[in-house]
C-alpha positions in Angstrom: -12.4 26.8 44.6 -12.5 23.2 43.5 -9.5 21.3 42.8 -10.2 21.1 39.0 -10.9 25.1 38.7 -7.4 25.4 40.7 -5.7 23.4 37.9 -7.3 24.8 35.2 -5.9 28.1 36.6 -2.5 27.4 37.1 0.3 28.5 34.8 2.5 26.1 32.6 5.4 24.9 34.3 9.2 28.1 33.6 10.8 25.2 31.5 11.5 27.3 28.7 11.1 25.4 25.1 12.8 22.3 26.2 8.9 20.8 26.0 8.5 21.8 22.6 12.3 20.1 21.5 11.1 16.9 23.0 7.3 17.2 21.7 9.5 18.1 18.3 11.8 14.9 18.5 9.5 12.7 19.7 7.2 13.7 16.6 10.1 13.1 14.1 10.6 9.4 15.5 7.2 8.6 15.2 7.5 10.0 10.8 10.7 8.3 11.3 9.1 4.8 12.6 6.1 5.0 9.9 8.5 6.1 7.3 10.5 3.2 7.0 8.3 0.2 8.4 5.0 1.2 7.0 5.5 3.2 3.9 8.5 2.5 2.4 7.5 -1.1 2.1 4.3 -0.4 0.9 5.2 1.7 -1.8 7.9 -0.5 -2.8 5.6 -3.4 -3.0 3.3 -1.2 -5.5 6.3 -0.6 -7.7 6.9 -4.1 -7.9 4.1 -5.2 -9.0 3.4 -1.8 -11.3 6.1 -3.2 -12.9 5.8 -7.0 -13.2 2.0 -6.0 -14.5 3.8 -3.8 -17.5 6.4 -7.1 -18.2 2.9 -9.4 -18.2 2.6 -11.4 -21.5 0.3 -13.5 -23.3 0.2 -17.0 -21.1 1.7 -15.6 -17.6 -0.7 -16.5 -14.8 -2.1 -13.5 -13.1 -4.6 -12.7 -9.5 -6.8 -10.6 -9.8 -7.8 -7.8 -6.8 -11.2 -10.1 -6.5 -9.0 -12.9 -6.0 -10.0 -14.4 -9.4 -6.9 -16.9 -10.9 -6.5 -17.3 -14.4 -4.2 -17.2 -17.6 -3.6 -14.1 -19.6 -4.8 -14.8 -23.1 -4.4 -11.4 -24.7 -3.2 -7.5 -23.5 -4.6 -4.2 -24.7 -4.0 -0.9 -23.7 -5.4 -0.5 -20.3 -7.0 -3.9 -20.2 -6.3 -8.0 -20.8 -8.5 -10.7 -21.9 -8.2 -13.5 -19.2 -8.5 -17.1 -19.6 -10.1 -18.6 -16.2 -11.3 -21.6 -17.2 -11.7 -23.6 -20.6 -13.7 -21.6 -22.4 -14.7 -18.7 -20.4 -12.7 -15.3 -20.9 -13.1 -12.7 -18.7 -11.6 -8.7 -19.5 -10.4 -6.8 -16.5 -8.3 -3.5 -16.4 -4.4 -3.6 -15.5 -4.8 -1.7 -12.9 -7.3 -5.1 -11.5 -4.0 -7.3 -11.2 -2.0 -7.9 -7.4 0.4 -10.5 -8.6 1.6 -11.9 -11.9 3.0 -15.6 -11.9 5.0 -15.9 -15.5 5.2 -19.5 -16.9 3.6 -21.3 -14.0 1.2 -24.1 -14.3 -0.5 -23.8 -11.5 
């Protein structure tokens, strides 16, 4: 026999199920590591702006998810009339909007 067959053949080590404990704990740190540093901020950060995009009024500045700037010139139900330049109005939905700037002029 090769080595390889050999240690394809042999039988797991008499340790009992302290493996699976520490597979088990290990695998709860890692939840425990994501949890908190990956997707508790993140949802956190959607709340946030869920709610600053529900405060938005007529003249607050927003961003748009295509990165487009402008100045909200009037709010419907699921969408706003935006202001980008003099003149030229575009509408986008609500759910468009990652950050709203109130009363800044730039």
């Amino acid at each position: 026999m090769t080595y390889m067959t050999q240690f394809f053949l042999m039988a797991p080590p008499d340790s009992g199920s302290e493996g699976a404990i520490i597979n088990l704990l290990f695998l709860g740190a890692l939840f425990f590591v994501f949890y908190f540093f990956i997707i508790r901020p993140q949802t956190k950060r959607q709340k946030e702006i869920r709610n600053k995009v529900e405060a938005m009024k007529k003249g607050d500045k927003v961003v748009s998810s295509g990165g487009i700037i402008g100045q909200v010139n009037s709010i419907d139900d699921d969408t706003i009339l935006m202001e980008i330049d003099s003149g030229v109005k575009v509408r986008l939905q609500k759910s468009a909007i990652t950050d709203v700037n109130p009363d800044k002029s730039n």
